[in-house]
C-alpha positions as CSV (number, residue, x, y, z in Angstrom):
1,X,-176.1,-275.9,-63.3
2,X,-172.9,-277.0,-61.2
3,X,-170.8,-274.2,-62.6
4,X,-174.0,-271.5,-61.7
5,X,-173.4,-273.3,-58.1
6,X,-169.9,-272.9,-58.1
7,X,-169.9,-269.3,-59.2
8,X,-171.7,-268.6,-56.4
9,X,-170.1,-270.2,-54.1
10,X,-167.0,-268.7,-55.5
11,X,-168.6,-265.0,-55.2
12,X,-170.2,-265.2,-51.8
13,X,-166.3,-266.8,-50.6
14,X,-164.9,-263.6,-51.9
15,X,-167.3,-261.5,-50.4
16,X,-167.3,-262.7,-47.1
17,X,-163.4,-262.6,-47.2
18,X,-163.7,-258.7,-48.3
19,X,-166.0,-258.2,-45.1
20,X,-163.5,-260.1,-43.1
21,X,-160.7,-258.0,-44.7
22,X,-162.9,-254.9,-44.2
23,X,-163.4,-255.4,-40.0
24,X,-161.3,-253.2,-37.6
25,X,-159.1,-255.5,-35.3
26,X,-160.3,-255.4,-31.4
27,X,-158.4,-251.8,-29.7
28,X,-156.3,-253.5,-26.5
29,X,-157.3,-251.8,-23.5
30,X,-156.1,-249.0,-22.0
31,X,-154.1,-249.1,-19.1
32,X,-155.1,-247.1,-15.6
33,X,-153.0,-244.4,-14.6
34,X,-152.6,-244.6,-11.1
35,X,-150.0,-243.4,-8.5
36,X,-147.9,-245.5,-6.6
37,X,-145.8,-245.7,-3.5
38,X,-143.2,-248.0,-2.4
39,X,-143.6,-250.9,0.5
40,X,-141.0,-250.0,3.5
41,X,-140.1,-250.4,7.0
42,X,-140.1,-247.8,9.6
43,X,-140.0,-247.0,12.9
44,X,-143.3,-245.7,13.7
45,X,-144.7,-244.5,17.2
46,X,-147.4,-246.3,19.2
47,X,-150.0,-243.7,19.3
48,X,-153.1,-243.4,21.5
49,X,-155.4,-240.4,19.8
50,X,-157.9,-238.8,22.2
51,X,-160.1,-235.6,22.7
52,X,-159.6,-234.1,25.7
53,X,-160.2,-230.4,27.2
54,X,-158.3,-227.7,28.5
55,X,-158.0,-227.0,32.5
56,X,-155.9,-224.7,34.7
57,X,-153.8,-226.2,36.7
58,X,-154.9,-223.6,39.4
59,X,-158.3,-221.2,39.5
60,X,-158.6,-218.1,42.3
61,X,-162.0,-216.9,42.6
62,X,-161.2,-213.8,44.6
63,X,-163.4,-212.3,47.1
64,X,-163.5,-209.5,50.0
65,X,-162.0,-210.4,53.5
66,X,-163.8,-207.1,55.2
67,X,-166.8,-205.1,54.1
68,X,-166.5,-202.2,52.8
69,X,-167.1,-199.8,49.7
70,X,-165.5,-200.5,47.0
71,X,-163.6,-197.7,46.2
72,X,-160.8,-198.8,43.2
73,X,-160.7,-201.1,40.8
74,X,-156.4,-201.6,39.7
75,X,-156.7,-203.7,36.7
76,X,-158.5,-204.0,33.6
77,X,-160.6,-207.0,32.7
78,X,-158.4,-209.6,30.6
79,X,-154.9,-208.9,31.9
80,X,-152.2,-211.4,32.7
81,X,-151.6,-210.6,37.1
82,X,-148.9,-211.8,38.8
83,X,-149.0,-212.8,42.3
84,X,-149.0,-209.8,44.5
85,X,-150.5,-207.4,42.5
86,X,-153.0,-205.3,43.8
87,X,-156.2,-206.0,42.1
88,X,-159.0,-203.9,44.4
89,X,-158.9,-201.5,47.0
90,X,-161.7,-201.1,49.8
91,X,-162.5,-197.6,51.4
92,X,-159.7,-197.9,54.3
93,X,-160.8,-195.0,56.6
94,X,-162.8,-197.2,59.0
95,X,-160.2,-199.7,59.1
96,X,-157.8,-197.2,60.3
97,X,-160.1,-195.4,63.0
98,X,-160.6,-199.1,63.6
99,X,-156.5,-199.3,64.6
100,X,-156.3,-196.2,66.4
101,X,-159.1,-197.1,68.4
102,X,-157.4,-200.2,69.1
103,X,-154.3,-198.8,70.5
104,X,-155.6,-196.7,72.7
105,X,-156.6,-199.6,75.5
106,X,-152.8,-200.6,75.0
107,X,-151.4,-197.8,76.0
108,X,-153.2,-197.6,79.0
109,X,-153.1,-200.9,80.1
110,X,-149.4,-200.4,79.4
111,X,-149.1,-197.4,82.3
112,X,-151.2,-199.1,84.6
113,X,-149.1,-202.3,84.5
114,X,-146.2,-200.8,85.0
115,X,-147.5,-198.9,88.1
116,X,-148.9,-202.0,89.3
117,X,-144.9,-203.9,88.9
118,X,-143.8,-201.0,90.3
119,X,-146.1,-201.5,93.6
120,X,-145.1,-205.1,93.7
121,X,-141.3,-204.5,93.9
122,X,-142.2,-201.7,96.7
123,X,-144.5,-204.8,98.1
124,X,-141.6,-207.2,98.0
125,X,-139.4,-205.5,99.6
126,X,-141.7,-204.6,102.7
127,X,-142.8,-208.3,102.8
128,X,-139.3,-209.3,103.5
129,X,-139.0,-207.1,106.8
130,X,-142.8,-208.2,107.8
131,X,-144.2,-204.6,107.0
132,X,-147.0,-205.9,105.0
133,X,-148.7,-209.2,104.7
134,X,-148.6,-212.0,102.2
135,X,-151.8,-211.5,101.1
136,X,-150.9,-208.2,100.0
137,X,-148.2,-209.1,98.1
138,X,-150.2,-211.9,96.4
139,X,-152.8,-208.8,95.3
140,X,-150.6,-206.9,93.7
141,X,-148.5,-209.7,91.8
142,X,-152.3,-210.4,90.5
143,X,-152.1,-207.5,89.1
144,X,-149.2,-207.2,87.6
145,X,-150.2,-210.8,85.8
146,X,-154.1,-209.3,85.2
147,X,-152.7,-206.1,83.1
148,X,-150.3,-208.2,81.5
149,X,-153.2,-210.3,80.1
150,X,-155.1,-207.3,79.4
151,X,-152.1,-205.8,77.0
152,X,-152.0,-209.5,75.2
153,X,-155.4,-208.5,74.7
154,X,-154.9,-205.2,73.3
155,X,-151.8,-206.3,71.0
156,X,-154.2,-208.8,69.4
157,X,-157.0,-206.2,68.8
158,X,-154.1,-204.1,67.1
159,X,-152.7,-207.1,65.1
160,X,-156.3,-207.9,64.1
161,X,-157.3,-203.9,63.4
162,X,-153.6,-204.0,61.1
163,X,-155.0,-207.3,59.2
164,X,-158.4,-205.7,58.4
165,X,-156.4,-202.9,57.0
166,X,-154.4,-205.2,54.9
167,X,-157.6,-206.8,54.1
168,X,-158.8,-203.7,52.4
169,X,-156.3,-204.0,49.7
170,X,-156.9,-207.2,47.5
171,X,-153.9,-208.5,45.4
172,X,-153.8,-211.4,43.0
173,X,-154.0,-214.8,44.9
174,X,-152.0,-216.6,42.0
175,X,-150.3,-215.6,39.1
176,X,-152.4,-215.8,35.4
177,X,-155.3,-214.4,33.4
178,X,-158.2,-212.1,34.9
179,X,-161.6,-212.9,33.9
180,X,-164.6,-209.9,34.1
181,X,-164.6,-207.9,36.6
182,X,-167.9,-208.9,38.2
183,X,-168.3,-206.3,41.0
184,X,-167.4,-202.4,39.9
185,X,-166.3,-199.7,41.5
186,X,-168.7,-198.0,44.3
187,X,-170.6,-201.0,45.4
188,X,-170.6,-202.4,48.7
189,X,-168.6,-205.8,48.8
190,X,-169.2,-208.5,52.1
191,X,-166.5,-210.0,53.9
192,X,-167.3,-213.8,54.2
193,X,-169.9,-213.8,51.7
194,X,-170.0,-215.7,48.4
195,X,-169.2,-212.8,46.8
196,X,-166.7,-213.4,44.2
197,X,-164.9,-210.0,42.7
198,X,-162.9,-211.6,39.9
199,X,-161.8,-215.3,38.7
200,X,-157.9,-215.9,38.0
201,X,-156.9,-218.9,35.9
202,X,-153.7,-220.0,35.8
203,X,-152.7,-219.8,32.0
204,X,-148.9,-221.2,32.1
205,X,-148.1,-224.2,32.8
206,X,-151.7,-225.7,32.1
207,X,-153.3,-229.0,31.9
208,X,-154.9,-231.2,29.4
209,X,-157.5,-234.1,30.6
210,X,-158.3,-236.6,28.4
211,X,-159.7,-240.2,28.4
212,X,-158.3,-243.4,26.9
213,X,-159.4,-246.9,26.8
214,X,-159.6,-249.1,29.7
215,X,-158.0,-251.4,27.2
216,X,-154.5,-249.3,27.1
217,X,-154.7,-248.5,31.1
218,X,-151.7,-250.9,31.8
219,X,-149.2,-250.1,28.9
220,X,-149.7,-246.3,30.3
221,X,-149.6,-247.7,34.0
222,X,-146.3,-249.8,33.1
223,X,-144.4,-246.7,32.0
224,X,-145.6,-244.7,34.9
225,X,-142.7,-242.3,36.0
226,X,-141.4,-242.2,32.4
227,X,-141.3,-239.1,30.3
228,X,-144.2,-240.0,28.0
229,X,-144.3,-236.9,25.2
230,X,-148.4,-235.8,24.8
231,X,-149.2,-233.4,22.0
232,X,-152.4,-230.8,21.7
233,X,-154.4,-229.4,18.7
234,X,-157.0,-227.3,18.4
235,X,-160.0,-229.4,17.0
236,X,-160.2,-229.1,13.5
237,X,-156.8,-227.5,13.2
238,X,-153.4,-229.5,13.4
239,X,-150.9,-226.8,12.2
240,X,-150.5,-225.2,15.8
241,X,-149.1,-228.5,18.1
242,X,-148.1,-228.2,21.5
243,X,-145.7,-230.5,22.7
244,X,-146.2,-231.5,26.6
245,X,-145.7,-234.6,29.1
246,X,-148.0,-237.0,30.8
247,X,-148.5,-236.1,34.4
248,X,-151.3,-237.5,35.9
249,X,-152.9,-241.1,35.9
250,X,-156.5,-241.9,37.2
251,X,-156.6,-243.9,40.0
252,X,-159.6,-245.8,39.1
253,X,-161.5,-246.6,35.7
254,X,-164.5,-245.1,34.9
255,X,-167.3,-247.8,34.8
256,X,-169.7,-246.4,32.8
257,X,-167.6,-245.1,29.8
258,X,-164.5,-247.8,30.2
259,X,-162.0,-245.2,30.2
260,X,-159.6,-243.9,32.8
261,X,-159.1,-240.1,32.8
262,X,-155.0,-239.0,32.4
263,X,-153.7,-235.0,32.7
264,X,-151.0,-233.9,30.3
265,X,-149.1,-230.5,31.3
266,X,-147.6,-228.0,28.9
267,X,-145.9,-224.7,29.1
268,X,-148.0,-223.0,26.7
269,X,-145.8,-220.0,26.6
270,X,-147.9,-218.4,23.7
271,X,-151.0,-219.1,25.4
272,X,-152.3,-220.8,22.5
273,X,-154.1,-223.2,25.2
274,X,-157.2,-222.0,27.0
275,X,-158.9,-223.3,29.7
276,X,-162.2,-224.8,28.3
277,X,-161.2,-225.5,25.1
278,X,-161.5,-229.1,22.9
279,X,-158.0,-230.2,21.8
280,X,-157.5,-233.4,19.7
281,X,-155.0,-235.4,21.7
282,X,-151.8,-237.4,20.2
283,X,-150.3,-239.5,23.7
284,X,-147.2,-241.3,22.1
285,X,-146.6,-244.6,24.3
286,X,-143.6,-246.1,22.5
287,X,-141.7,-246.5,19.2
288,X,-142.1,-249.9,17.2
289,X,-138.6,-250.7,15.3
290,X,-138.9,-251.9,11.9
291,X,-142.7,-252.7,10.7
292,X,-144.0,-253.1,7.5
293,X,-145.8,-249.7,6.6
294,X,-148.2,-248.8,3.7
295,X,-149.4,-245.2,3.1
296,X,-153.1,-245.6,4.3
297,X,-154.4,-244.2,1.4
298,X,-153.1,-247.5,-0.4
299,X,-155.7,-249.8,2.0
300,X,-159.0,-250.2,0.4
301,X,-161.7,-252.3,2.6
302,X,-164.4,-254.2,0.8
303,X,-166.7,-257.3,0.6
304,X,-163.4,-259.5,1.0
305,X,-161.8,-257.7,3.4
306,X,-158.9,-255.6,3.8
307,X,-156.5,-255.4,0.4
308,X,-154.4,-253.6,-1.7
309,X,-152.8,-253.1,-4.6
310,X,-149.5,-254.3,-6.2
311,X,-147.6,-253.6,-8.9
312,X,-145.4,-255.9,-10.7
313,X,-143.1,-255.7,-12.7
314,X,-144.9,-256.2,-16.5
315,X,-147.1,-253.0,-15.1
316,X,-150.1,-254.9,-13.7
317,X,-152.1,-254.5,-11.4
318,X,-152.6,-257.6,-8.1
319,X,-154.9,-257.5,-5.4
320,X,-153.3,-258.7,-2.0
321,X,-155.5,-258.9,1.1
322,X,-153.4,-257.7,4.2
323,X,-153.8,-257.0,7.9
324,X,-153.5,-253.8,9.3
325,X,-152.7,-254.1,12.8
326,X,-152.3,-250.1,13.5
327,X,-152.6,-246.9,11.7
328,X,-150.0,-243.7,12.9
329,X,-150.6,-240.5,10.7
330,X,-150.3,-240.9,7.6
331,X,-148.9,-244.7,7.7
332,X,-150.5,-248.1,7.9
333,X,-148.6,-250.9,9.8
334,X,-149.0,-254.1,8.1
335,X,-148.8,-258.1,9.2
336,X,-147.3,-259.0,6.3
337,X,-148.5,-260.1,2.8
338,X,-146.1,-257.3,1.2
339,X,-142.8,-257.2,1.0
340,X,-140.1,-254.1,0.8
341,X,-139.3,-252.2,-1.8
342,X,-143.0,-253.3,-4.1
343,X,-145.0,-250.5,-5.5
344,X,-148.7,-250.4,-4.3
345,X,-151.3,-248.2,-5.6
346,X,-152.2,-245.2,-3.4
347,X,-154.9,-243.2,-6.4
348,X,-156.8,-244.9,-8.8
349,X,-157.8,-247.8,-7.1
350,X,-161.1,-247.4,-8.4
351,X,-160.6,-248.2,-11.5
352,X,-158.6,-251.6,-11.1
353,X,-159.6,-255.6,-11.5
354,X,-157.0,-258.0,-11.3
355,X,-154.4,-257.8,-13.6
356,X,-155.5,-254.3,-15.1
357,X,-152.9,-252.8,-16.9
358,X,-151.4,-249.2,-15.6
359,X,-149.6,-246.5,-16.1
360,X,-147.5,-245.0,-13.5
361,X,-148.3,-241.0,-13.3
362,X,-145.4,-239.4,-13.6
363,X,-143.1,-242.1,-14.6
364,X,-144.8,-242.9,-18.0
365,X,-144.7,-239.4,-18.5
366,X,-140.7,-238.7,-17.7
367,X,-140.2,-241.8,-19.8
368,X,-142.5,-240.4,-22.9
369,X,-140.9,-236.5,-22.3
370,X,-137.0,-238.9,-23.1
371,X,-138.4,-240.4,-25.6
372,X,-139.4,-237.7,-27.6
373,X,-135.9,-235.7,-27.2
374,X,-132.8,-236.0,-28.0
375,X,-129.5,-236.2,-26.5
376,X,-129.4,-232.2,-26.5
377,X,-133.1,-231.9,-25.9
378,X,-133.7,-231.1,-29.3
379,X,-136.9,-232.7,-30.5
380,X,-136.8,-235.1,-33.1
381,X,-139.5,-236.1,-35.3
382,X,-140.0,-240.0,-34.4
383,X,-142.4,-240.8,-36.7
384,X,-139.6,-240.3,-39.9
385,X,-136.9,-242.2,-37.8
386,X,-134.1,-243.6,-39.9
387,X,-135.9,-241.6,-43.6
388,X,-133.8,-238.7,-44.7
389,X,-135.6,-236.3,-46.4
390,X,-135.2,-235.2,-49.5
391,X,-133.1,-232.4,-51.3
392,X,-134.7,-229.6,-53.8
């Protein structure tokens, strides 16, 4: 009976050192592949980002000085004007019977007054031998002084009959862009009315207005005079940047929104600015010297805050929790936690618990492609390193 127990015993030892034998060993886990970036310092600019719209820095709504018919229209709707250029013409025929009719009272008044000096020299002359009274001299120096008021009359009727001929041919107020044409050719046009013919806006230089925080109201009002550089972007599009300066700071804040309402100017030679339009706003207020920077896309935010990822040197993976005091572009500015010159994970972050293994894309790679060559770049088989194979 004890050997039948110790047979067993001896059997069911060996089999359950075969089964142990038998079991695969644990795989070790595979490391991440992420990509990384180094820590650095920089001197980034302190940005103020905005949206602000598009305004002319002058607008001409053009309208008749004199009524008339509208007899020509000189431009076509859409052109670039300069100032000067002749832009409508009213029917001028009734402004020039209008001038004629006006010099005619001139030249008479002209003849009479100088009959009438003519008499009072004559008049002078007798009043100084006592051949005619005072009072008759007195008459006809009234004269002479009543017709000279009466051509000063005249002239002015002439000079205002030569403006309302001048008025008949509209030119450009301002140099810029025509709008429609809002009144054609043919139709009667009012002088005085609120009649507008066409609205100019001045294209180059223009304006940009756009809010900032109440908060940042004294850093802009402290470099007031300075040559602070402003840049402009289509919404949506940041490939065509103008470059401009600050021009213009609100005198007052606006209550109800907190913000305070600056103008930037620009040349916009190209006309790639247009009045009305929504342009995403870059106001660059200084440069910081030296900071700590992080690419953002290396800042994850989660349940304990603000961290991020750091390589070391064995290949794993650390969470740090950091404070980002700014973001500029592309680049995070840190308060510290990080030092120069570590790598921190900028893809794969999703992946990661502390001290997860990884593999650096592109690195691991380069370093497998070397491995796998040799000196010439022949490859070599690595798997029968140091076997020589055998002759036939």
């Amino acid at each position: 009976m004890t050997r039948a127990c110790a047979r067993i015993t001896t059997i069911a030892s060996c089999v359950i050192a075969v089964t142990a034998c038998g079991k695969p060993a644990t795989p070790p886990t595979p490391a991440v592949p992420v990509g990384v970036a180094l820590v650095r310092r920089a001197d980034v600019p302190l940005l103020l980002q905005a949206t602000g719209s598009v305004e002319p820095i002058r607008t001409a709504a053009v309208q008749a000085q004199v009524s008339g018919q509208l007899s020509r229209v000189r431009f076509n709707e859409g052109d670039n004007v300069t100032e000067g250029q002749v832009l409508f013409e009213i029917d001028p025929r009734p402004f020039q019977a209008s001038l004629t009719l006006a010099q005619g009272p001139l030249s008479r008044d002209r003849s009479q007054w100088e009959a009438a000096q003519r008499d009072l020299q004559r008049y002078q002359a007798l009043a100084e031998k006592e051949y005619v009274t005072q009072q008759q001299l007195d008459q006809a120096r009234t004269a002479v002084n009543a017709l000279a008021g009466m051509m000063r009359s005249d002239s002015a009727a002439i000079e205002q009959a030569k403006l309302n001929l001048q008025y008949a041919t509209i030119r450009a107020p301002i140099s810029g862009r025509a709008g429609s044409i809002l009144v054609k050719e043919g139709n009667q046009v009012r002088g005085g009315a609120a009649q507008t013919l066409v609205v100019i806006n001045q294209i180059s230089p223009i304006l940009v207005r756009f809010p900032v925080p109440a908060a940042y109201f004294d850093a802009v009002r402290r470099r007031d005079g300075q040559s602070l550089v402003v840049r402009a972007a289509p919404v949506g599009d940041s490939t065509h940047v103008e470059t401009g300066a600050l021009v213009f700071l609100d005198n007052a804040v606006d209550s109800l929104t907190g913000t305070v309402a600056l103008k930037a100017s620009f040349p916009n030679k190209a006309g790639a600015l247009w009045p009305g339009a929504l342009e995403s706003v870059t106001l660059q207020l200084d440069v910081e010297k030296n900071v700590l920077v992080v690419p953002t896309s290396a800042v994850q935010t989660g349940q304990s805050g603000t961290v991020i990822w750091v390589v070391d040197s064995a290949k794993k993976a650390r969470v740090v929790r950091v404070t980002v005091l700014r973001t500029a572009d592309t680049l995070s500015v840190l308060a510290g936690g990080v030092t120069p010159g570590q790598r921190v994970v900028i893809d794969g972050q999703l992946r990661l618990t502390d001290g997860s293994r990884v593999s650096i894309r592109g690195e691991d790679a380069a370093a497998g492609g070397r491995e796998g060559r040799g000196e010439a770049g022949i490859p070599i088989d690595t798997g029968s390193r140091g076997r020589r194979k055998a002759g036939p």
